[in-house]
FILUM-472826 format. One line per field, with one value per residue (C-alpha): x, y, z. Coordinates in pm, whole numbers, plus 50000, padded with zeros to 5 digits. Layout:
<recs>
px: [X ...]
py: [Y ...]
pz: [Z ...]
</recs>
This chain:
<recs>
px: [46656 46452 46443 46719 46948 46930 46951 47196 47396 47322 47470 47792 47828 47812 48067 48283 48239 48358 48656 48739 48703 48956 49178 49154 49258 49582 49685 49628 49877 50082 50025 50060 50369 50524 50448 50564 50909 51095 50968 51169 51176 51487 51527 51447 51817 52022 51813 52035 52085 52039 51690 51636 51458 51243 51236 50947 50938 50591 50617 50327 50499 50775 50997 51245 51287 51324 51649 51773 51546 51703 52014 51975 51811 52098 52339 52200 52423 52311 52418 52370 52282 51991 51859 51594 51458 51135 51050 50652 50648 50293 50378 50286 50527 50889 50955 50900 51226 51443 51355 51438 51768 51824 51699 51931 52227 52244 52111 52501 52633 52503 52207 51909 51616 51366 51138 50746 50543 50143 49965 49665 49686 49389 49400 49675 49926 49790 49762 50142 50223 49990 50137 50496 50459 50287 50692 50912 51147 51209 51071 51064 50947 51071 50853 50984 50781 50976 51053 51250 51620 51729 52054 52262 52201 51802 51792 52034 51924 51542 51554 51669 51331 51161 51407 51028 50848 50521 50651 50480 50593 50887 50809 51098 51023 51023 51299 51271 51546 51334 51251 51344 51252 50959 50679 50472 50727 50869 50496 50510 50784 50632 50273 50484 50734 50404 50214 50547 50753 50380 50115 50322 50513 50242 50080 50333 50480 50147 50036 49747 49738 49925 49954 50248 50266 50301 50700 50973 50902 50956 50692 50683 50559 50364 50180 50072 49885 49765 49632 49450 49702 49686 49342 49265 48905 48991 49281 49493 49601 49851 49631 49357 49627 49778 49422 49347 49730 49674 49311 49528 49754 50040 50263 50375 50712 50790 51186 51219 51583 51605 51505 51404 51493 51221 51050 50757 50563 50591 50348 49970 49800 50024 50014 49599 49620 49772 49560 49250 49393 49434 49137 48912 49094 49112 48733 48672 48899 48711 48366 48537 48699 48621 48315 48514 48757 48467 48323 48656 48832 49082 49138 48897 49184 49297 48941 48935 49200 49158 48811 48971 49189 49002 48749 48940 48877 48526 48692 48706 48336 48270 48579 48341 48016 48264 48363 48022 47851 48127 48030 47677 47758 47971 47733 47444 47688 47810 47411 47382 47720 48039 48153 47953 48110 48445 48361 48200 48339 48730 48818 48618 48828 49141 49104 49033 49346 49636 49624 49749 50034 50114 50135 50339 50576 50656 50720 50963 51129 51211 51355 51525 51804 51629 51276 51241 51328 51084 50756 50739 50565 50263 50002 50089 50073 49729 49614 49702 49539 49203 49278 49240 48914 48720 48962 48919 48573 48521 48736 48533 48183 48331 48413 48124 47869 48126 48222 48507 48821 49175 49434 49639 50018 50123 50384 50741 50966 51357 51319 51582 51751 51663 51812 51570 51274 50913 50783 50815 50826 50552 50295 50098 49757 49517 49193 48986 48660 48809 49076 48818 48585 48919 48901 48608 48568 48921 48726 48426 48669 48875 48540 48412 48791 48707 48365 48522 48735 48489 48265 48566 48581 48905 48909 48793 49052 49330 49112 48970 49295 49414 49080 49144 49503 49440 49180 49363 49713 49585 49326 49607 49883 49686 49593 49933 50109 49920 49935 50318 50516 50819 51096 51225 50888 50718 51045 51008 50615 50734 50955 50697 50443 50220]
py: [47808 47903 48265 48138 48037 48348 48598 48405 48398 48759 48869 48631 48770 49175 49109 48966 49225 49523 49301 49246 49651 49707 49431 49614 49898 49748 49727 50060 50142 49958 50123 50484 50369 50237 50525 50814 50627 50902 51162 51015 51332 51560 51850 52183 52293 52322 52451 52752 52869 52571 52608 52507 52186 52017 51666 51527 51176 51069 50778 50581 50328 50230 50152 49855 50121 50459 50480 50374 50575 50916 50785 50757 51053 51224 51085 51308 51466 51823 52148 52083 52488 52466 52112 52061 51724 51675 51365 51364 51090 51005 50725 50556 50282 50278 50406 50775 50719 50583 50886 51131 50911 50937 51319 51415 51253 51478 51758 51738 51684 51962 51914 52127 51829 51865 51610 51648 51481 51550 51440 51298 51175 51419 51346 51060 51136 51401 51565 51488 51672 51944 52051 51991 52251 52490 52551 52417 52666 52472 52600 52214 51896 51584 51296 50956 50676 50522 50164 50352 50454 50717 50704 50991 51164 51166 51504 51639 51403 51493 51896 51982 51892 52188 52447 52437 52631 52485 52150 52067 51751 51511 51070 50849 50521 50239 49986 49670 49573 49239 49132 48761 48730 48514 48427 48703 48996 48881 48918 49222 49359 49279 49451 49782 49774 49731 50011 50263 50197 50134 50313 50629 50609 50597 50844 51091 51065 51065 51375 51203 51262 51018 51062 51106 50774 50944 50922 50938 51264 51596 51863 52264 52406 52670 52402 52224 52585 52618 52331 52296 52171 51826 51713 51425 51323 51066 50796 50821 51165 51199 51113 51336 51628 51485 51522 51853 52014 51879 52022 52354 52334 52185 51956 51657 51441 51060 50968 50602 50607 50736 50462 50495 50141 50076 49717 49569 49383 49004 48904 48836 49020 49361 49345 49313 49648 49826 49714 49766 50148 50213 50074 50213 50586 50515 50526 50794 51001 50888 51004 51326 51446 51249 51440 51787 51598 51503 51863 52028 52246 51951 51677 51440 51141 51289 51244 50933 50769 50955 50767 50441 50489 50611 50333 50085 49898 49882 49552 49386 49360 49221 48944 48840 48841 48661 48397 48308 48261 48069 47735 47770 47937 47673 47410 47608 47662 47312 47186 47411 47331 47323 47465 47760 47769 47772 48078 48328 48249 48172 48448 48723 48504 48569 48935 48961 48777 48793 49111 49095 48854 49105 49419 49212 49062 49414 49579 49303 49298 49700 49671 49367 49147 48857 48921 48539 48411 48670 48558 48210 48442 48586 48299 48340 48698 48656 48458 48657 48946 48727 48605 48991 49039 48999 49230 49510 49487 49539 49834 49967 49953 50081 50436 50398 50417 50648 50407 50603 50426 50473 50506 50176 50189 49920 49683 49713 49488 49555 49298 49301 48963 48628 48567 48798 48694 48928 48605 48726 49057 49380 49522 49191 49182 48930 48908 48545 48586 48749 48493 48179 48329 48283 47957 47842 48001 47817 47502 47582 47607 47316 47154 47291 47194 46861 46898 47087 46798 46506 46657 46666 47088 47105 47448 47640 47433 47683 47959 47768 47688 48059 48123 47811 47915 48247 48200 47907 48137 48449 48258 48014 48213 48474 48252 48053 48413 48583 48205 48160 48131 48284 47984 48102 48180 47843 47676 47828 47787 47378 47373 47561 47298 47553]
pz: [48357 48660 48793 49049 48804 48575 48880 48984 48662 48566 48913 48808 48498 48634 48880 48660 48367 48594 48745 48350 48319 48583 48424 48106 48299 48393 48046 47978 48266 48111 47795 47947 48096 47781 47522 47718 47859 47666 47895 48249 48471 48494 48708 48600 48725 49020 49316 49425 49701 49889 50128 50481 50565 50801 50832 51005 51178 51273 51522 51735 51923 51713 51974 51788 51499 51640 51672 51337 51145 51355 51310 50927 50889 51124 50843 50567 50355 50361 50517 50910 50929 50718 50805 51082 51212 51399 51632 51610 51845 51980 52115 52491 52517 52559 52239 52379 52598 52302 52057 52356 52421 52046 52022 52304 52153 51830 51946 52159 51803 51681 51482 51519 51622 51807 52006 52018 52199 52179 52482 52275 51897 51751 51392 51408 51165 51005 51334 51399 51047 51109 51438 51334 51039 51270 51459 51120 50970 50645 50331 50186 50441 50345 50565 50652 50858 51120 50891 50592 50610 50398 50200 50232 49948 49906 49929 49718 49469 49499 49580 49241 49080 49292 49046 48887 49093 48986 49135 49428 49581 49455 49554 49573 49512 49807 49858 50012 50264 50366 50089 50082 50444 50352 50069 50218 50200 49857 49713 49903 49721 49410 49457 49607 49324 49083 49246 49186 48866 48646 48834 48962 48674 48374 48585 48608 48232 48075 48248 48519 48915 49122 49490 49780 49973 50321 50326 50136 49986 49993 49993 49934 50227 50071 49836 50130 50271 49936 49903 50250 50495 50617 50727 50873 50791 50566 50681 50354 50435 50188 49938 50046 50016 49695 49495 49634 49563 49192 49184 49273 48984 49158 48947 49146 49041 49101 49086 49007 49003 49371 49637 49975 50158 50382 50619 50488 50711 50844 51001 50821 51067 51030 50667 50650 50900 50639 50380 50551 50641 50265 50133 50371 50344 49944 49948 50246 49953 49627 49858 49942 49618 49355 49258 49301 49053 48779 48806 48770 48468 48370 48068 48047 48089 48441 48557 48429 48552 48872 48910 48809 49093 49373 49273 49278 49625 49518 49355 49690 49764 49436 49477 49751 49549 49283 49569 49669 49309 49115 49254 49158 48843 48755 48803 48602 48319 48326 48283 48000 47829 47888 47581 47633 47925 47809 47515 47769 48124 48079 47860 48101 48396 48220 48123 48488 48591 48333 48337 48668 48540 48248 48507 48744 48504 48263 48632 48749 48427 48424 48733 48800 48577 48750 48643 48496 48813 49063 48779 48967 49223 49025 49085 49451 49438 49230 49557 49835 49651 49622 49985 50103 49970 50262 50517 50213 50163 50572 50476 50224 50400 50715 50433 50292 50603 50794 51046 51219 51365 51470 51238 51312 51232 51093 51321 51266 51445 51281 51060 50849 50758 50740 51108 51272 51407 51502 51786 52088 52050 52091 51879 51745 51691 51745 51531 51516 51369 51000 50967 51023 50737 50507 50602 50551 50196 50181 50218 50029 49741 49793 49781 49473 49314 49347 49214 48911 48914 48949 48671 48458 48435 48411 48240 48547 48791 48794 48869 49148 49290 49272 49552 49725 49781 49900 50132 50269 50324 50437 50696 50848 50817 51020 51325 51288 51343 51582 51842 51795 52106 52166 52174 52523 52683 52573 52715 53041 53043 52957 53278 53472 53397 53226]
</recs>
C-alpha cells in the first residue's frame, strides 16, 4: 500500500473502533437496564402534609400553544391554596397577549398565577427559571415547556417520591401525542422513548447519574440553591444543574409509569434546532463538569458512564470522518481482498449499528404490545441518525471553540392529529447551505452504491444505503419544508399572477 492508502485506512479503522465502543456501550445500557428491573422506584411514603407549589411555564414565542398548556396545567388536581403557576413568558410576538388573556382568565377563577414578562431574555431559559424562583412560594417547582400537557394527576402521582428527603428531583417520562403524524415524528417517538425507558432507566436502577430533561419534573427548591441555581453558561441547563445536584449528593428519580404527553416536532428544520441545542450544550456540559466528575469522591461506574454520556456527541464528527473515508476505504480493501474485507470491516460496521437495532427494539418492546409492528422503523431511524451528523458536529465545534449563540426554542405549531397542518403558519426557519451538504454526501453515496454494486460488494450495500438514505431525507426534506406554500396563499399569489 502507499502511505495514502495506509493513512487513509488507519484513520478508517480509528473512527470506526470508537463508534464500535459506543455501540458496545449500548448494550451495556441495555444490560444495566435488564439486571436491576427488580429495583422499579416506589415512593418512600405519603408526602404529608401536602407542600405548596410553583409551577413554572417558560415560553419564547409560543403563541399556537400557550393557551393549552395554562389551561392543562390550570386543570391540575391539587389543592388550589397551595398551588402557584408562573407564566415566564419572554416572548415578542403575539403570544405575550394570549398568555395575559389566558393569565387573566384564572386568576378570576381563583388560582394564584402570575404573568412575567422580562424585557430582555439574559440567560434564555435559565434566566426565565432563575428569576421565577427569585418571587415563588413553593417549596417543590414542577417545570413544563409550552408543547406538553399535563394529566391531572402528575403531581400527586410524582410528589410522593420526595417523602425521601435526600430525593432531589423526580422525571416523568415524555409522551407522544403526534406520534403517527408522519415518518419523522414516529422515529421521533422512538429515539425519545429510547433515551427514557433504557438510558434514564438503567441509569437510575443501577445507581449512575441521569439528568432532568428541562420539563416534566419536579424539583426541591432547596436542592436547586444547593446545588448552584440555574446557570446559564452552557445551553443544556438542566443538565448542567442535574450533574452538579448529583455531585452534591442529591438522589434524583425517573417514573416510567407516569407520562407527560407532549408535541414533537414536524418540520426537518425544527427538529435539527433541537438537536443542534443539545449537542452543542451536551458538550459545553462534558467541558464544564466532566473533569469535576472524574476527580470527584464517587464509584468508579458513575464516572464512567457519566463520561460515556457527556461524550457522546463527539460521535457526530467522526460519522463525518466515517462518511468521507468509506468510499476510498472500500475500494483499498476491495484491491487487497474482499474477504479480508468482510472479517475486519462488517463485523466492526455491525457492532456499530445493531446495536442500535438491539437498543431500539428491547425499548419498543417494554413499552408497547405492538413492538413487532413499530421495528419496521429501525433502519430508518438508523438513517436519520446518520443523516444528522453534519448539523451535530457544527454543534459540537461551535462548544468546543466557545462559539456563543442564542438558545433557539424549538417550533411548535399545535400539531396534534393527522388533520393539522404546520404550512402556513409562524416560527419556520430557513437554512440552505447545511441542507445542500446532506445532499450532496446523499449523492456521493448513491454513487459509491453503485460502485459497491458494479464491483460486486454486496456485503457493504446495506450499510451504504443506511448513509445514502439519511443524507438524502434529512437534506430534501429540509429544503422541501422550509419552501412549502401555504395552499391558500399560493392560490391567491396564482390569481394575482405572482
Amino acid at each position: 500500500m502507499t502511505p495514502a492508502e495506509t493513512l487513509t485506512l488507519a484513520a478508517y479503522f480509528f473512527v470506526l473502533i470508537i463508534l464500535a465502543v459506543y455501540g458496545w456501550h449500548r448494550y451495556y445500557l441495555v444490560y444495566l437496564y435488564m439486571a436491576n428491573r427488580h429495583k422499579d422506584p416506589r415512593p418512600a411514603g405519603p408526602l404529608s402534609p401536602l407542600p405548596a407549589v410553583t409551577i413554572q411555564l417558560p415560553l419564547y414565542n409560543e403563541m399556537y400553544v400557550a393557551d393549552r398548556l395554562i389551561d392543562a396545567v390550570c386543570g391540575l388536581d391539587y389543592p388550589r391554596e397551595l398551588l402557584e403557576i408562573q407564566v415566564l413568558d419572554d416572548s415578542i410576538d403575539e403570544t405575550r397577549t394570549i398568555a395575559e388573556s389566558a393569565v387573566r382568565r384564572f386568576a378570576a377563577e381563583g388560582f394564584d398565577i402570575r404573568y412575567l414578562h422580562r424585557a430582555d431574555r439574559t440567560g434564555y431559559k435559565a434566566g426565565a427559571l432563575e428569576a421565577g424562583l427569585k418571587v415563588a412560594r413553593g417549596e417543590f417547582v414542577a417545570i413544563f415547556d409550552a408543547d406538553f400537557i399535563p394529566r391531572p394527576d402528575f403531581l400527586t402521582q410524582l410528589l410522593p417520591y420526595f417523602a425521601n428527603p435526600k430525593v432531589a428531583m423526580v422525571q416523568a417520562r415524555w409522551g407522544h401525542i403526534n406520534q403517527d403524524y408522519s415518518l419523522l415524528t414516529k422515529i421521533q417517538s422512538i429515539l425519545l422513548d429510547g433515551h427514557f425507558v433504557l438510558e434514564h432507566g438503567g441509569r437510575h436502577r443501577a445507581g449512575r447519574f441521569f439528568n432532568f430533561n428541562g420539563t416534566a419534573g419536579i424539583w426541591r427548591r432547596v436542592a436547586i440553591d444547593d446545588a448552584g441555581g440555574w446557570q446559564h453558561d452552557t445551553l443544556t441547563e438542566d443538565l448542567d444543574l442535574s450533574y452538579r445536584a448529583q455531585l452534591r449528593g442529591w438522589q434524583f428519580v425517573f417514573a416510567p409509569h407516569v407520562i407527560a404527553p407532549a408535541e414533537v416536532p414536524v418540520e426537518m428544520n425544527g427538529f435539527k434546532s433541537q438537536q443542534h441545542r443539545w449537542a452543542k450544550g451536551s458538550i459545553q456540559t462534558c467541558r464544564k463538569l466532566l473533569p469535576r466528575i472524574l476527580s470527584a469522591d464517587i464509584p468508579l461506574g458513575v464516572k464512567a458512564e457519566a463520561f460515556f454520556h457527556l461524550t457522546a456527541n463527539f460521535n457526530y464528527p467522526l460519522m463525518c470522518v466515517l462518511s468521507v473515508l468509506m468510499f476510498p476505504a472500500m475500494k483499498i480493501r476491495y484491491n487487497m481482498g474482499w474477504y479480508e474485507m468482510l472479517l475486519i470491516d462488517v463485523p466492526l460496521f455491525f457492532a456499530a449499528t445493531f446495536s442500535v437495532c438491539n437498543f431500539y427494539m428491547i425499548c419498543q418492546r417494554e413499552i408497547h404490545h405492538d413492538w413487532r409492528a413499530r421495528t419496521r422503523y429501525l433502519p430508518f431511524l438508523m438513517s436519520i441518525g446518520i443523516g444528522l451528523c453534519i448539523n451535530n458536529t457544527k454543534a459540537v465545534f461551535e462548544a468546543l471553540f466557545n462559539k456563543q449563540t442564542e438558545f433557539t426554542r424549538t417550533p411548535k405549531y399545535r400539531i396534534e392529529g393527522a388533520g393539522d397542518d404546520f404550512v402556513g403558519k409562524k416560527y419556520r426557519q430557513s437554512v440552505i447551505v447545511q441542507p445542500l451538504i446532506e445532499l450532496g454526501l446523499g449523492l456521493y453515496f448513491t454513487w459509491t452504491v453503485f460502485y459497491a454494486l458494479a464491483s460486486q460488494i454486496y456485503a457493504t450495500v446495506p450499510f451504504l444505503v443506511l448513509f445514502q438514505i439519511g443524507f438524502l431525507y434529512t437534506g430534501l426534506l429540509s429544503l422541501v419544508q422550509q419552501f412549502a406554500e401555504d395552499p391558500v396563499v399560493l392560490k391567491t399569489q396564482v390569481a394575482s399572477g405572482k
